[in-house]
C-alpha positions, 0 to 999 in steps of 0.5 A: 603490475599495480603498486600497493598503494593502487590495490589499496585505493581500489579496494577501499573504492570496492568496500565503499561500494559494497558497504553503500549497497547492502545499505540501500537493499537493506533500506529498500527491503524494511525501512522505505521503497519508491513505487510509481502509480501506473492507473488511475484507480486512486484518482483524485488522491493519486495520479498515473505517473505519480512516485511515492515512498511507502514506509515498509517499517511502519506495519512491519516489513516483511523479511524476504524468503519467509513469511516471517515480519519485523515487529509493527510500529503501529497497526494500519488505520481505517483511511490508510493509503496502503501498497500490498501484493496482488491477490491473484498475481502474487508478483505485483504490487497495488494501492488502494485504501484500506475502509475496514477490518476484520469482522467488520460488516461492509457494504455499500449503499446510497454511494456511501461506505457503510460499516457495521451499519453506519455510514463511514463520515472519517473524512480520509474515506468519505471525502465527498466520494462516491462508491459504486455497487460492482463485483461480487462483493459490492453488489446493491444490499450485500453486506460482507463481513470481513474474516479474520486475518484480512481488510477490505479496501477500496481505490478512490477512484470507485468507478474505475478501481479493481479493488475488494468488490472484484477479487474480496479480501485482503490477506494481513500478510499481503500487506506492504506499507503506508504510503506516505508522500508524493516526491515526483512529480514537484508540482505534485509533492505532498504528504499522503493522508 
């Protein structure tokens, strides 16, 4: 039979762990969350293998089980690299970059982004990239609005990127944060802009 002492010690040890547990779930679900880049969609900005944390807190992390969100520190921004639950499979999670907003006109012409009739120069979108006119909403001379409640983005990588042109808009609460810094592997560790 274990002493009073050995019971003690042990349920310390075991409150020690639970407390430790419930942090990192609770950090994980609405501070910041690993994920791992699995294609090539975001190249050069991001590359397969690549591990980065993404904010969750920034936008206003989502409370699990419920459509319901924690308070946004900020509204997203035209060049946001951001992570957000597939459209279509609603149990994954993609990255790409956010170019426009709702009621913006989008279309892309000549290579370039254009919104709103203009072409897009913030260097977080430009950046020298060229954008392919593919999909049913990136075809040559279509302009597409984006409706209320959702984004329009687009992978870096335009030529190999399943993005907005294929599949349309992005719902606002599909959202799930900014990503924010390479951390693996180390010749790669860097701050995302």
């Amino acid at each position: 039979m274990a002493s009073p002492r050995t019971k003690a010690l042990w349920r310390e040890y075991a409150e020690s762990i639970l407390v430790a547990v419930i942090l990192a779930l609770a950090i994980r679900t609405f501070v910041v969350q690993a994920f791992k880049i699995p294609t090539g969609s975001m190249r050069p900005t991001l590359m397969e293998g690549d591990r980065l944390l993404v904010n969750k807190l920034l936008y206003g992390a989502r409370v699990p089980f419920s459509t319901w969100r924690l308070p946004a520190l900020h509204a997203p921004r035209r060049g946001d690299i951001i992570v957000f639950r597939s459209t279509e499979e609603d149990h994954r999670d993609f990255i790409k970059r956010l170019v426009a907003f709702e009621g913006e006109l989008v279309e892309i012409k000549e290579s370039r982004l254009w919104v709103n009739g203009r072409p897009i120069t913030e260097p977080a979108v430009f950046r020298e990239r060229s954008y392919y006119n593919r999909g049913d909403y990136g075809k040559p001379g279509l302009a597409v609005r984006v409706p209320a409640g959702h984004y329009f983005v687009l992978g870096d990588n335009s030529a190999s990127s399943r993005d907005s042109r294929y599949w349309g808009f992005l719902p606002m609460g599909h959202m799930v944060g900014k990503a924010m810094v390479i951390y693996w592997p180390l010749k790669r560790v860097r701050v995302l802009r």
